[in-house]
Residue frames as a rotation matrix with the C-alpha (Angstrom) as fourth column:
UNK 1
-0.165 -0.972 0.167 -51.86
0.986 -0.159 0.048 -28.39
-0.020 0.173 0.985 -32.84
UNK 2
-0.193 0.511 0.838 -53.64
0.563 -0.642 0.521 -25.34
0.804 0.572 -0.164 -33.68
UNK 3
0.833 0.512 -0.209 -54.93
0.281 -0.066 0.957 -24.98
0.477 -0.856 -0.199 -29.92
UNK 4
0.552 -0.721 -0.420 -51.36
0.756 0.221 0.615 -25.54
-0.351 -0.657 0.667 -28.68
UNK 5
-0.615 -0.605 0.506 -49.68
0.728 -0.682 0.070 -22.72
0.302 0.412 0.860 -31.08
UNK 6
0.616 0.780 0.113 -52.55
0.586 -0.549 0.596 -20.39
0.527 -0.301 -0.795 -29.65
UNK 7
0.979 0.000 -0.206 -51.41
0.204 -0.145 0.968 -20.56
-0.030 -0.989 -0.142 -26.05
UNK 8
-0.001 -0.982 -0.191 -47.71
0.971 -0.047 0.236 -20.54
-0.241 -0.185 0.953 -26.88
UNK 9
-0.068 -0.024 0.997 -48.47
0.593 -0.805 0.021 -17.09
0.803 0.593 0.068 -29.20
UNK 10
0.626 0.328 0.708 -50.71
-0.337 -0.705 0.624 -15.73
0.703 -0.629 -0.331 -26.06
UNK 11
0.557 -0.585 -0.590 -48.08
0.783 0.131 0.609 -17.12
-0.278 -0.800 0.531 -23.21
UNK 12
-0.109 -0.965 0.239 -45.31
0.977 -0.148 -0.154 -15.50
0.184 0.217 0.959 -25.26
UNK 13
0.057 0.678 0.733 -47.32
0.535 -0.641 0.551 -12.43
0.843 0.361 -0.399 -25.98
UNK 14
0.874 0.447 -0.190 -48.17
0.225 -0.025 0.974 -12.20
0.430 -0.894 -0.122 -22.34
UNK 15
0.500 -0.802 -0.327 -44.58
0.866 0.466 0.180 -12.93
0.009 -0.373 0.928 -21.70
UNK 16
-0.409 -0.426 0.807 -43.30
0.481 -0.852 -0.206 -9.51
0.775 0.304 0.554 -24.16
UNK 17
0.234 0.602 0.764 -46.01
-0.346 -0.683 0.644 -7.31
0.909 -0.415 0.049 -21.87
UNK 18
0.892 -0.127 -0.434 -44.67
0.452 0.234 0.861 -8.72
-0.007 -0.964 0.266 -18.65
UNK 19
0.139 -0.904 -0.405 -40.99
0.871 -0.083 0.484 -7.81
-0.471 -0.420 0.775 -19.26
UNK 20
-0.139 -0.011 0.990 -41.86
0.329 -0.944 0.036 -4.23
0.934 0.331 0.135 -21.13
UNK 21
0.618 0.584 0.526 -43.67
-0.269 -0.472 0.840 -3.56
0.739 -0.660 -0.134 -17.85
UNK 22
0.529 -0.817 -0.231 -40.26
0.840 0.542 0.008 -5.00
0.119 -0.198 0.973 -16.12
UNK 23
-0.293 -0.679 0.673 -38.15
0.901 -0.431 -0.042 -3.11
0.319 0.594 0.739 -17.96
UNK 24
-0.074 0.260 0.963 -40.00
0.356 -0.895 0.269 0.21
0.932 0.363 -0.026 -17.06
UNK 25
0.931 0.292 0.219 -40.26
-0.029 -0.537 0.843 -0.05
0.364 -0.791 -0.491 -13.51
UNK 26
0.376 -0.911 -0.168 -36.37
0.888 0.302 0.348 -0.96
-0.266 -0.280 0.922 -13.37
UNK 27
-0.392 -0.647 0.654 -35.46
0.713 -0.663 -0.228 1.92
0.581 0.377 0.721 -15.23
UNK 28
0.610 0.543 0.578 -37.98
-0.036 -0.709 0.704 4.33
0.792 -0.450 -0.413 -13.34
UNK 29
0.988 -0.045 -0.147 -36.22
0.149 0.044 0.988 2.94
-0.038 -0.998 0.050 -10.09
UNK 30
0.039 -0.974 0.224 -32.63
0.967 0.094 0.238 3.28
-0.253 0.207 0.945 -11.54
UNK 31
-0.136 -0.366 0.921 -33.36
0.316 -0.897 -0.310 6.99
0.939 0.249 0.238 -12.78
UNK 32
0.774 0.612 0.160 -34.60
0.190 -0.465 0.865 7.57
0.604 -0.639 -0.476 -9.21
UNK 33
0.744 -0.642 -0.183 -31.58
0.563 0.455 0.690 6.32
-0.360 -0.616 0.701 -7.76
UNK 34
-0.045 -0.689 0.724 -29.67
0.948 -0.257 -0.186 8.10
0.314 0.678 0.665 -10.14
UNK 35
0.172 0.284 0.943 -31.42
0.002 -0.958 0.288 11.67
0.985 -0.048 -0.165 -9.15
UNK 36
0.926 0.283 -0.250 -30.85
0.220 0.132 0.966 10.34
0.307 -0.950 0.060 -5.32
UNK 37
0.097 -0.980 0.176 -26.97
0.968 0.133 0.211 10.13
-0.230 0.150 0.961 -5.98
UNK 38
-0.113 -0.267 0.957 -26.96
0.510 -0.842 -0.175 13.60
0.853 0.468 0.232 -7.92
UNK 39
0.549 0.446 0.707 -28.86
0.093 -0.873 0.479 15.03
0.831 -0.197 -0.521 -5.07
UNK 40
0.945 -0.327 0.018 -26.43
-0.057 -0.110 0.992 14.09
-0.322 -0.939 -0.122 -2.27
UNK 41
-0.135 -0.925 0.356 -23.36
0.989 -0.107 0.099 14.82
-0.053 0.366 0.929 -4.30
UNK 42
-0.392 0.260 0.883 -24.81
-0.126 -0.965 0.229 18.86
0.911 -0.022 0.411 -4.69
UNK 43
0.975 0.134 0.175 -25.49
-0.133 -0.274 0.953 18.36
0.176 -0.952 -0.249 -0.65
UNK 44
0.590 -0.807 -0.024 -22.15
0.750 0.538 0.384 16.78
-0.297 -0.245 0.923 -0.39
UNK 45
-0.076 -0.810 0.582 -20.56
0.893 -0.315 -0.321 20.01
0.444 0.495 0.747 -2.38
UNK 46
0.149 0.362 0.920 -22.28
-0.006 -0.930 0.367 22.75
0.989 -0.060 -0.137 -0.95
UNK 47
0.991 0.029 0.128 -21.67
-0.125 -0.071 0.990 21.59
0.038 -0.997 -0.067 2.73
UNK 48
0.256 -0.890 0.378 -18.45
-0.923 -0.341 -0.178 21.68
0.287 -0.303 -0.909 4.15
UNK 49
0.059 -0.020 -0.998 -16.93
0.418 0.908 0.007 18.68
0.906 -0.418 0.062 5.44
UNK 50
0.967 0.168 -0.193 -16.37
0.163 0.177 0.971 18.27
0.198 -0.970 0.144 9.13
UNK 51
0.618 -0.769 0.160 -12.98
0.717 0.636 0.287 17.73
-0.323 -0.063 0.944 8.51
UNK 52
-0.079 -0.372 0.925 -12.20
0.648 -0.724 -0.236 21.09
0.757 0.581 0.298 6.14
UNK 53
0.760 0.399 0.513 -13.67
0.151 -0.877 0.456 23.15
0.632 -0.269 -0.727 9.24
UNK 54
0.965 -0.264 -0.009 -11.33
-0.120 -0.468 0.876 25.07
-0.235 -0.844 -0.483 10.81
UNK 55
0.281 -0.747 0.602 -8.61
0.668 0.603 0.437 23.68
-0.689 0.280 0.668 9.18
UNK 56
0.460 -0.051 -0.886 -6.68
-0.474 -0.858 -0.197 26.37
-0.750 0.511 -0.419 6.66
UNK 57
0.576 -0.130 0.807 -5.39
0.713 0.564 -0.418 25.62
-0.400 0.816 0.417 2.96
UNK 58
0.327 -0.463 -0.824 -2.28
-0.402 -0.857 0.322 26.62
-0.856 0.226 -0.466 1.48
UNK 59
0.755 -0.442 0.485 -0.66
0.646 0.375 -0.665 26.54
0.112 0.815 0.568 -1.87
């Protein structure tokens, strides 16, 4: 019994340190994505469209 509560401790154990190390490359890849988005929204503002060019705006 002893033996068997071992391996469950170290499976589980194993288990916490598998999904910390999860958990960290998801978020690494989710802030990246995030900074990927920011940067082509500040290209997206700073460029004209295609559509605005030539084209005048009144109010």
């Amino acid at each position: 019994f002893l033996t068997l509560r071992s391996d469950l401790e170290a499976a589980l154990d194993a288990n916490y340190r598998l999904n910390d190390a999860l958990l960290e490359e998801l978020k690494s890849q989710v802030l990246a994505a995030i900074e990927a988005d920011a940067q082509a929204v500040e290209l997206a503002v700073e460029t004209p469209s295609r559509a605005s060019e030539g084209t005048e705006v009144t109010t």
